[in-house]
N, CA, C and O atoms as CSV, one atom per row, in Angstrom:
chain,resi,resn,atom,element,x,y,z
A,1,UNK,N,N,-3.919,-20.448,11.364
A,1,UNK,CA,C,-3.074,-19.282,11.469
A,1,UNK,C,C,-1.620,-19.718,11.314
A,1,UNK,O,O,-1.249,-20.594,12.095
A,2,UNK,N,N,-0.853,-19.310,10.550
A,2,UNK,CA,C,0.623,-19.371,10.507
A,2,UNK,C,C,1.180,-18.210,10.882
A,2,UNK,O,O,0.818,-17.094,10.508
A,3,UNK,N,N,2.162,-18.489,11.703
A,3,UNK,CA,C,2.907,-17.021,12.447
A,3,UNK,C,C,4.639,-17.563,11.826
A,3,UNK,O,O,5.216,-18.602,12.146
A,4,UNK,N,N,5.240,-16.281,10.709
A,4,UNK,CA,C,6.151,-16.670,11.011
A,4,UNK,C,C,7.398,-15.258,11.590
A,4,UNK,O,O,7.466,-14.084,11.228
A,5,UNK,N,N,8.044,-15.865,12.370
A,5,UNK,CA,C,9.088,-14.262,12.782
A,5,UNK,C,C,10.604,-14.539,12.287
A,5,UNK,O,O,11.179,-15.615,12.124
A,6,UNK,N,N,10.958,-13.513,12.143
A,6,UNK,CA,C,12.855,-13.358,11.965
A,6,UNK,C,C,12.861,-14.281,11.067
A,6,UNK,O,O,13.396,-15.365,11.297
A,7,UNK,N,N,12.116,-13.932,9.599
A,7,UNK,CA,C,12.255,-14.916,8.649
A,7,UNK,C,C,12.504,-14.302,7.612
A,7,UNK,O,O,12.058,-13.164,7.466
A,8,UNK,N,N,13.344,-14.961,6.556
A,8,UNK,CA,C,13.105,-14.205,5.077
A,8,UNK,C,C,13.103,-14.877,3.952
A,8,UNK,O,O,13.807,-15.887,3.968
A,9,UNK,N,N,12.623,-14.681,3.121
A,9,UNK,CA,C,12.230,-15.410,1.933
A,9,UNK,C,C,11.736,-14.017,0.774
A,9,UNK,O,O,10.681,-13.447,0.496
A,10,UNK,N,N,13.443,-13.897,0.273
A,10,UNK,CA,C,13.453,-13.196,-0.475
A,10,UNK,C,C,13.016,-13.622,-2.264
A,10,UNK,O,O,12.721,-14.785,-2.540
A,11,UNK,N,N,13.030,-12.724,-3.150
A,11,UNK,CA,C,12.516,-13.504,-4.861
A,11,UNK,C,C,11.525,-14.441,-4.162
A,11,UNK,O,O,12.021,-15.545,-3.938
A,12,UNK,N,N,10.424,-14.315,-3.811
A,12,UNK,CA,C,9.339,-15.101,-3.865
A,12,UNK,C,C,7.893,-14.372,-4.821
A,12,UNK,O,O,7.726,-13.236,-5.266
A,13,UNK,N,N,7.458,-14.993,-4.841
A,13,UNK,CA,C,6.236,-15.679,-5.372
A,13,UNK,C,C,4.693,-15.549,-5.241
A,13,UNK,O,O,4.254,-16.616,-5.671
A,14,UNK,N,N,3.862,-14.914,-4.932
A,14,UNK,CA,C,2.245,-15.493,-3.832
A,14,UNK,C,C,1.794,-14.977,-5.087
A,14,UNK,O,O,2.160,-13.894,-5.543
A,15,UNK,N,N,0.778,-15.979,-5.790
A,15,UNK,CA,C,-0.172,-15.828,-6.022
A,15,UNK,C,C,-1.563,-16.273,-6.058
A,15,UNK,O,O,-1.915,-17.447,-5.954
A,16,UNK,N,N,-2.370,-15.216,-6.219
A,16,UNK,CA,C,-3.660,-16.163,-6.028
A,16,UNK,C,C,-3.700,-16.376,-4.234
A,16,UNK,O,O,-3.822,-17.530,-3.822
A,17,UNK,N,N,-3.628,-15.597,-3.548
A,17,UNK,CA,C,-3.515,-15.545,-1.637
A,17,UNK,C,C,-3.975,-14.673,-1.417
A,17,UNK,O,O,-3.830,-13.616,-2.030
A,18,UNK,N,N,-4.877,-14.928,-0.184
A,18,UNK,CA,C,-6.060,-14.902,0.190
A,18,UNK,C,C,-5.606,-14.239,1.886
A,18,UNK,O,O,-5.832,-14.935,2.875
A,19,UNK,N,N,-4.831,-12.566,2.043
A,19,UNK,CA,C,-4.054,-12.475,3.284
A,19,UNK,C,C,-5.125,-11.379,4.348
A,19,UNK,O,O,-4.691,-10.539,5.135
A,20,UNK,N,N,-6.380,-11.650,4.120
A,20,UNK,CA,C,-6.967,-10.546,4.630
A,20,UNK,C,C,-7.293,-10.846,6.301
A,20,UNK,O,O,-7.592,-11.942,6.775
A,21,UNK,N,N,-7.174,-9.794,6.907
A,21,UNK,CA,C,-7.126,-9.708,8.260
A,21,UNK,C,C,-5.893,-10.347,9.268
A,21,UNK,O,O,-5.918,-10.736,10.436
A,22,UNK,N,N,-4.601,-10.248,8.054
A,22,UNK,CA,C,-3.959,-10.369,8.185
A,22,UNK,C,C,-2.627,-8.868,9.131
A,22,UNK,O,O,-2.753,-7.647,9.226
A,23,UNK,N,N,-1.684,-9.684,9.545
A,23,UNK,CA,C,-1.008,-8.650,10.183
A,23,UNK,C,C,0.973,-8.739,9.661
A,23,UNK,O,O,1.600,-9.779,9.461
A,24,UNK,N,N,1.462,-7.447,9.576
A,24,UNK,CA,C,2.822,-7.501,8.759
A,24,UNK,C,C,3.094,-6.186,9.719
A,24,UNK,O,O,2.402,-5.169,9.765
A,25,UNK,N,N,4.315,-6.487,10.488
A,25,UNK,CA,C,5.185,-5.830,11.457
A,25,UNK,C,C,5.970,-5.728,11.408
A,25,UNK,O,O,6.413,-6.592,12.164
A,26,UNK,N,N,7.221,-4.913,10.776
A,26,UNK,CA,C,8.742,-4.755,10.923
A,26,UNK,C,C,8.929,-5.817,9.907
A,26,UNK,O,O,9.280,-6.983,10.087
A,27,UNK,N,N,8.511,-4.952,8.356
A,27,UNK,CA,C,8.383,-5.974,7.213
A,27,UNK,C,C,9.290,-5.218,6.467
A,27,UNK,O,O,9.302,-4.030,6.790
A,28,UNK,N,N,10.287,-5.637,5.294
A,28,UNK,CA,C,11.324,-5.243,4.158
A,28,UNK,C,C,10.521,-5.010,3.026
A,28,UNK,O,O,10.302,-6.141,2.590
A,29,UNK,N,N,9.921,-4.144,2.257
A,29,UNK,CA,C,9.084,-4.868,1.581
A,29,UNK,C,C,9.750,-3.539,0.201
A,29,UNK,O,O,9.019,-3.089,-0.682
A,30,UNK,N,N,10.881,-3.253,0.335
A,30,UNK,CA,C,11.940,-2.574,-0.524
A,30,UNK,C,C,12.108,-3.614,-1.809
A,30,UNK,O,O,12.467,-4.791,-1.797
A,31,UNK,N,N,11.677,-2.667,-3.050
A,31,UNK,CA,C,11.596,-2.780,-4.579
A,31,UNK,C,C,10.507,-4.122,-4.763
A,31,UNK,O,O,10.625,-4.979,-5.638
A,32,UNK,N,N,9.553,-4.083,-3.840
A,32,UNK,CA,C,8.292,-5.280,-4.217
A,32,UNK,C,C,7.231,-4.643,-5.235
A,32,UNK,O,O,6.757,-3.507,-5.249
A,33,UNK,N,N,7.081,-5.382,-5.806
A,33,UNK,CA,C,5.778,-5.164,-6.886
A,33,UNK,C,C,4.724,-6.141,-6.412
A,33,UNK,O,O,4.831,-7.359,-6.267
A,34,UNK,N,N,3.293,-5.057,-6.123
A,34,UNK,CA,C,2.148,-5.578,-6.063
A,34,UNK,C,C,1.426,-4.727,-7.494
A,34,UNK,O,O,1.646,-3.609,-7.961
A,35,UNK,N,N,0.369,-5.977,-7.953
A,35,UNK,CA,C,-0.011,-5.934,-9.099
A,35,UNK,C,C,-1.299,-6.778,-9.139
A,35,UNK,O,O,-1.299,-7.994,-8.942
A,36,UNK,N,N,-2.869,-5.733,-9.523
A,36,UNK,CA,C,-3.902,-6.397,-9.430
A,36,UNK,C,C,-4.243,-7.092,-7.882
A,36,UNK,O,O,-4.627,-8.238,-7.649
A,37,UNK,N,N,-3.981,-6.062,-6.996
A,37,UNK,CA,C,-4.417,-5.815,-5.722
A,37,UNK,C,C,-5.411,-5.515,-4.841
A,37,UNK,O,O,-5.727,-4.343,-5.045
A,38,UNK,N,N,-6.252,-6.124,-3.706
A,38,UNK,CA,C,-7.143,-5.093,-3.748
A,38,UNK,C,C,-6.792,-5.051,-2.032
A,38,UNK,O,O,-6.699,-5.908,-1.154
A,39,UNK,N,N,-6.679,-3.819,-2.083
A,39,UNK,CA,C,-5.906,-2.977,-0.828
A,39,UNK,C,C,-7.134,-2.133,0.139
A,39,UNK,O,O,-6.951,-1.184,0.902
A,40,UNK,N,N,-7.970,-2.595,-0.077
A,40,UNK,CA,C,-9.654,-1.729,0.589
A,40,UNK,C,C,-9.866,-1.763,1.891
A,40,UNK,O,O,-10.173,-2.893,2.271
A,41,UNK,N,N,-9.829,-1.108,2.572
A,41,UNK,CA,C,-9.671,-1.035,3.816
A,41,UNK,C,C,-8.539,-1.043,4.612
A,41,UNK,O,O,-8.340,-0.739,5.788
A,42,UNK,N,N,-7.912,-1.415,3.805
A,42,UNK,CA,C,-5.960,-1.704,4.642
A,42,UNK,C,C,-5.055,-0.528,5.719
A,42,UNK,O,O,-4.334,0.229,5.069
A,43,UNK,N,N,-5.041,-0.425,6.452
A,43,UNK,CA,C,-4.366,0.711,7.240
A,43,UNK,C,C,-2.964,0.320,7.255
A,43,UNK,O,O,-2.509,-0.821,7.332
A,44,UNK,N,N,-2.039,1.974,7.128
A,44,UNK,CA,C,-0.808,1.845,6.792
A,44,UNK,C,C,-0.174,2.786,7.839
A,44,UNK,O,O,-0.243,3.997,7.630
A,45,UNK,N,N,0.350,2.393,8.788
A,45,UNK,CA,C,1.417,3.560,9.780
A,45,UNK,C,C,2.914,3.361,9.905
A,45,UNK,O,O,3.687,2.405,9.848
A,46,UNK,N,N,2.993,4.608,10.091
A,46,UNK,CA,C,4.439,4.837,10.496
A,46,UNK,C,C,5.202,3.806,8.964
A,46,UNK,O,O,5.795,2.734,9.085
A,47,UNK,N,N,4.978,4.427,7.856
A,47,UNK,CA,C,5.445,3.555,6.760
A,47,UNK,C,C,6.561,5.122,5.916
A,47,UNK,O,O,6.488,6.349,5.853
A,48,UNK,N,N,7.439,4.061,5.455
A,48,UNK,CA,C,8.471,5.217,4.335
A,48,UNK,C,C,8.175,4.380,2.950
A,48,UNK,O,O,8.474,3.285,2.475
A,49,UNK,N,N,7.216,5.840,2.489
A,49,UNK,CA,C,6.881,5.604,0.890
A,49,UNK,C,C,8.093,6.667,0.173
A,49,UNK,O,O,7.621,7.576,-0.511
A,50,UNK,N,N,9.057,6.628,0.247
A,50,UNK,CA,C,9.502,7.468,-0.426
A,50,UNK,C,C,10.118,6.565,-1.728
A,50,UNK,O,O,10.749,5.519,-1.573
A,51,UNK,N,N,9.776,7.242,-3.171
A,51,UNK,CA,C,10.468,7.009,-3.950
A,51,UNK,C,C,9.073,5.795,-4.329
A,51,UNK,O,O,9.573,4.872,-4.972
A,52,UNK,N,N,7.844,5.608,-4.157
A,52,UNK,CA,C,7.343,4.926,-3.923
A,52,UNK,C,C,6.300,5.342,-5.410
A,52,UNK,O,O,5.830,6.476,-5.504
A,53,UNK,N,N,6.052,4.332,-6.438
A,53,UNK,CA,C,5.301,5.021,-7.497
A,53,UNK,C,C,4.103,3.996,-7.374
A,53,UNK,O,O,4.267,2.780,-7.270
A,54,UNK,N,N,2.853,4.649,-7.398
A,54,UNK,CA,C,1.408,4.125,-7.370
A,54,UNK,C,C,0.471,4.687,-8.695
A,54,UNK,O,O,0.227,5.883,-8.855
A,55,UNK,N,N,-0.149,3.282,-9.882
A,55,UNK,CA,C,-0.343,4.101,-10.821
A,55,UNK,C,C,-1.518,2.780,-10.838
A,55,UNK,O,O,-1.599,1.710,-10.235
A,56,UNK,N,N,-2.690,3.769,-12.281
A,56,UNK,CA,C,-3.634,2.822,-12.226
A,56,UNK,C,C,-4.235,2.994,-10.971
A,56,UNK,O,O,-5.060,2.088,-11.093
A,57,UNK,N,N,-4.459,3.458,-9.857
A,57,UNK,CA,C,-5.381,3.022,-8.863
A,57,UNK,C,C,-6.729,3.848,-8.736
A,57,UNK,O,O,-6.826,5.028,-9.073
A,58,UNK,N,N,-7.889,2.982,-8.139
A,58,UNK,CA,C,-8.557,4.117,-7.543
A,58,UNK,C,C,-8.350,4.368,-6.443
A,58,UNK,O,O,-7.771,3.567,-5.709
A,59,UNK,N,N,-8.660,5.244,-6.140
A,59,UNK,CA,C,-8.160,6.211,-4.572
A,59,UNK,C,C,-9.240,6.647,-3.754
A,59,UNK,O,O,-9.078,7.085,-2.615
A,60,UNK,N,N,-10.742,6.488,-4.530
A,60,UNK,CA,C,-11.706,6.897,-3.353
A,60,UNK,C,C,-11.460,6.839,-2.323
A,60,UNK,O,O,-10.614,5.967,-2.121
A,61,UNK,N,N,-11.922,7.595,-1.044
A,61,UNK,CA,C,-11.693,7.089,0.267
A,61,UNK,C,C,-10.494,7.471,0.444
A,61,UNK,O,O,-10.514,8.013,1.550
A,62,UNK,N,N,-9.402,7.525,0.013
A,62,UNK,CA,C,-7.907,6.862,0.690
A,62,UNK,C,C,-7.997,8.986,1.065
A,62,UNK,O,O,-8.563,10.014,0.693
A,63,UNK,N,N,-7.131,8.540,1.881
A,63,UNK,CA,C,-6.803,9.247,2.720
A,63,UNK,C,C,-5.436,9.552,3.236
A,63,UNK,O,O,-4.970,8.413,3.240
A,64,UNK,N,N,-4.350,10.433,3.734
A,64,UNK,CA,C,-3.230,10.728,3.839
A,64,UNK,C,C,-3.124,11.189,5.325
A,64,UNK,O,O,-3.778,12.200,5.066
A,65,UNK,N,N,-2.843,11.341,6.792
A,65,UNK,CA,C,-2.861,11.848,7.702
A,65,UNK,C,C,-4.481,12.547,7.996
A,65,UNK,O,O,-4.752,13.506,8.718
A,66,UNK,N,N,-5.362,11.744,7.211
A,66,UNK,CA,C,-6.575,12.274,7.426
A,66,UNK,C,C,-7.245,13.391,6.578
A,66,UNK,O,O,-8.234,14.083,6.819
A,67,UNK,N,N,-6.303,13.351,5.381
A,67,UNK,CA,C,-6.707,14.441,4.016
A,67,UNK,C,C,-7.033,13.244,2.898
A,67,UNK,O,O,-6.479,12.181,2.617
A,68,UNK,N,N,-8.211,13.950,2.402
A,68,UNK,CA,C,-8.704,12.631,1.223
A,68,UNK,C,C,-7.429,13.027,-0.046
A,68,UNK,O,O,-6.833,14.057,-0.359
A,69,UNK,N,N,-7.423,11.809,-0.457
A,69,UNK,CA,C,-6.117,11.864,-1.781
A,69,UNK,C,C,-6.713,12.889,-2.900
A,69,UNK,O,O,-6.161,13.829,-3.472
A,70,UNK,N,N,-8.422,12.224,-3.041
A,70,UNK,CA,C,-9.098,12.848,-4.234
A,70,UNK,C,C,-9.637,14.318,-4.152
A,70,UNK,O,O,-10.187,14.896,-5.090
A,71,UNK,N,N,-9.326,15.039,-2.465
A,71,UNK,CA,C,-9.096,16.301,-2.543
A,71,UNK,C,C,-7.938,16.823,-2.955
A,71,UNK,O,O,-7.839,17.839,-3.643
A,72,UNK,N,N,-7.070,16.174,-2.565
A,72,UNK,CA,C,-5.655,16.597,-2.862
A,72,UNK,C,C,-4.886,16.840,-4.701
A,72,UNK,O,O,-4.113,17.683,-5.156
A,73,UNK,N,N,-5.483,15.814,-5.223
A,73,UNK,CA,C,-5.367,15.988,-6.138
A,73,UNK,C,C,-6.334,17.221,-6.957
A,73,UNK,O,O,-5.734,18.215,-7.368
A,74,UNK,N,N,-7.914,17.104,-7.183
A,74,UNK,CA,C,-8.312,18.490,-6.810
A,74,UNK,C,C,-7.646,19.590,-7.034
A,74,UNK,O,O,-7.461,20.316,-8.010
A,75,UNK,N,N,-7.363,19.574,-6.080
A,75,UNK,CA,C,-6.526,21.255,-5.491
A,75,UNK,C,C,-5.358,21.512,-6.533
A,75,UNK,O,O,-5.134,22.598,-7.066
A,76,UNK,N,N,-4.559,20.184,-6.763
A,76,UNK,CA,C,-3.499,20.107,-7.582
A,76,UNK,C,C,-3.411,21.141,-8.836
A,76,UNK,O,O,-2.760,22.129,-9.177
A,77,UNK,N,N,-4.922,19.951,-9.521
A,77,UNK,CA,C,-5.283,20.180,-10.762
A,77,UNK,C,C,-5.643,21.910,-11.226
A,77,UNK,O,O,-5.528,22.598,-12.240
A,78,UNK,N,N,-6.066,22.062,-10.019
A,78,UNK,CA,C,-6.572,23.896,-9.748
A,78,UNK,C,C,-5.152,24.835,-10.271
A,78,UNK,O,O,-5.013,25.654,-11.179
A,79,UNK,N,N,-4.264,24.319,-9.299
A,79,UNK,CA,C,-3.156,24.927,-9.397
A,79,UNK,C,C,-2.125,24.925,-10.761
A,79,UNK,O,O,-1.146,25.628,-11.015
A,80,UNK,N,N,-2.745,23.885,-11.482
A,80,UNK,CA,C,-2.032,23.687,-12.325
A,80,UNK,C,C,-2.425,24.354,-13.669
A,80,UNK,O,O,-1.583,24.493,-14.556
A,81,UNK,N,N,-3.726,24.772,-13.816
A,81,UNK,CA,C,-4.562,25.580,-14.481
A,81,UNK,C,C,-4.186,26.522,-15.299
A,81,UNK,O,O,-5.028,27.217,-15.868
């Protein structure tokens, strides 16, 4: 286990890492690109996605305050009709 706190290491690097069951608390993670991810199971709170663009993904499952995404969109598509 490596713990590190009140650290930063900005323009970095990871690839090919292996962070699962891992934990990220009072993290910066402003204009990061993740790419070829796999995010399955991951829980996200109290987070500011704003301005935040997600493309390419699947979304099964995912969920928003407890609304499935792939209803949401759905409904969208209805409306847009």
């Amino acid at each position: 286990m490596i713990t590190q706190v009140k650290k930063s290491i900005p323009n970095s690097t990871f690839e090919d890492v292996d962070l699962s069951e891992s934990k990220f608390t009072d993290v910066n993670l402003q204009a990061v690109l993740f790419d070829d991810v796999n995010m399955s199971g991951v829980k996200i709170n109290n987070v500011n996605l704003s301005n935040c663009q997600i493309t390419d993904a699947n979304l099964s499952g995912m969920t928003i305050d407890g609304i499935s995404v792939s209803d949401l969109f759905d409904a969208y598509k209805q409306v847009q009709k």
